[in-house]
Phi, psi and omega in degrees: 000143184233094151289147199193131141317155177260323176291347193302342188059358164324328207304328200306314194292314203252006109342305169289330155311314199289300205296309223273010169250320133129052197276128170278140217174161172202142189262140156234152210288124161268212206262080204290147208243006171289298176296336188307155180296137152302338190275324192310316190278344164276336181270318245225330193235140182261045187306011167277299193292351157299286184309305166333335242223286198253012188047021204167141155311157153256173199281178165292302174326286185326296216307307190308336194270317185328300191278359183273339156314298177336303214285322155295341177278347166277341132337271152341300180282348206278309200264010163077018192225158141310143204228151156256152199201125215229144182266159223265333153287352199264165205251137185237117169293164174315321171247038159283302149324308192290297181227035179229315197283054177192011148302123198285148134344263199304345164251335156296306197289358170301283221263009178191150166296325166217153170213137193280135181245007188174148164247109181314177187039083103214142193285105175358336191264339182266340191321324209262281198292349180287290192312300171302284221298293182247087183271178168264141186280320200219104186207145186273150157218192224206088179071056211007051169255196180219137132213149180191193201244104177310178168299307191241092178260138202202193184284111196200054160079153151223074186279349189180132157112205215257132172235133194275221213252296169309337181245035132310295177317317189253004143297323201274294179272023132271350183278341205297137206109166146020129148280148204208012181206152159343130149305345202238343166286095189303341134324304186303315176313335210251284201305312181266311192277351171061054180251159168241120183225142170235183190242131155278136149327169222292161188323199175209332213224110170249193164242132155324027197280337168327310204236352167215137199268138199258125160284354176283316220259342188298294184328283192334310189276011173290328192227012167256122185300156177248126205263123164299182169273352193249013142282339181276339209273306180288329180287337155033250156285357155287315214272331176282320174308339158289284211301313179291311187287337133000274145011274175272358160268303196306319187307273170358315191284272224281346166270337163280353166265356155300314190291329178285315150336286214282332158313312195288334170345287198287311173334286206296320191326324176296000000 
């Protein structure tokens, strides 16, 4: 499924991507955040518990993507099946085709409720350090690929991925009501909503915002403080100091489940 605005002028381009791999897809209209109502949009949004949450309102644009997601995950439970559920922007690797649309059911929903396929704002020319910076602590793998559970999970988009039929349910029934967070916080989701969610290994799915201007981001940076540079500067080194002990827990991980392997091994082997 492709949320996609009906004004957006977007379908044509990732509509032709889809055809020329020869993908069956459907756009679905999201929630245009134009038309709201002031009463409709005071009934519809929870701005205590947003500011609470987030320091700051969200915009009507947040609010309108919240529900038009919603709106596929009832989908989801209504027809009992698993969905890739694609922003009317992302941009699709080669394997995303190859290998993520063939992947059974039943093995993605082993290792998750949702597994995230790609992160917005960020660029390809960033992938390699995104990967170092934030490695996975715990990952399966799967066509020679990974999902697993990043160190840190936070708002980083839903420009692309898959939710199964269980975490429709329990997206619908922590959300119900109000919107009152983000669509893309994932912490909140994990945390209120008991979803388990992971990350694919490398993406398959960005987003385009370089080359196509977001009716979100306009709103957004309106009511978002803005961090300087020389704040990124100093942090620096914390953040490499993170990265090694990153690391060394995963180093850690993976000789204790070798060692463990290797026990149950000699087990069976008697």
């Amino acid at each position: 499924m492709i949320v996609s605005l009906a004004r957006s002028g977007r379908r044509e381009r990732i509509a032709e991507v889809m055809s020329k791999h020869g993908v069956d897809f459907s756009f679905v209209d999201a929630i245009d955040a134009q038309r709201f109502k002031s009463s409709e949009f005071a009934r519809l949004y929870d701005d205590s518990a947003a500011r609470a949450r987030y320091g700051r309102s969200l915009t009507q644009g947040e609010v309108a993507c919240f529900l038009s997601h919603r709106q596929l995950w009832q989908r989801v439970l209504s027809d009992g099946r698993s969905m890739i559920v694609l922003e009317d922007d992302a941009l699709l690797d080669p394997a995303f085709f190859t290998k993520v649309l063939i992947w059974r059911e039943d093995t993605l929903a082993r290792m998750g409720d949702i597994v995230l396929l790609g992160q917005s704002k960020l660029s390809r020319s960033r992938e390699a350090r995104e990967y170092l910076y934030e490695p996975l602590k715990r990952s399966s793998r799967i066509d020679g690929m990974r999902i697993g559970t990043p160190f840190k999970q936070w708002t980083s988009g839903a420009v692309g991925y898959w939710i199964s039929p269980r975490g429709a349910t329990l997206a619908l029934a922590h959300t119900e009501g109000p919107v009152r967070a983000l669509l893309d916080d994932w912490p909140w989701h994990r945390d209120d909503g008991g979803m388990v969610i992971r990350e694919l290994r490398p993406y398959v799915v960005w987003e385009a915002f370089e080359s196509l201007a977001s009716d979100l981001e306009g709103e957004r940076s309106r009511l978002t403080p803005t961090s300087g540079r020389w704040r990124d500067c100093l942090l620096e080194p914390v953040r490499v100091g993170r990265l090694i002990v990153r690391w060394a827990v995963v180093a850690a991980i993976c000789i204790a489940e070798s060692a463990s392997s290797g026990g149950d091994q000699k087990g069976g082997a008697r």
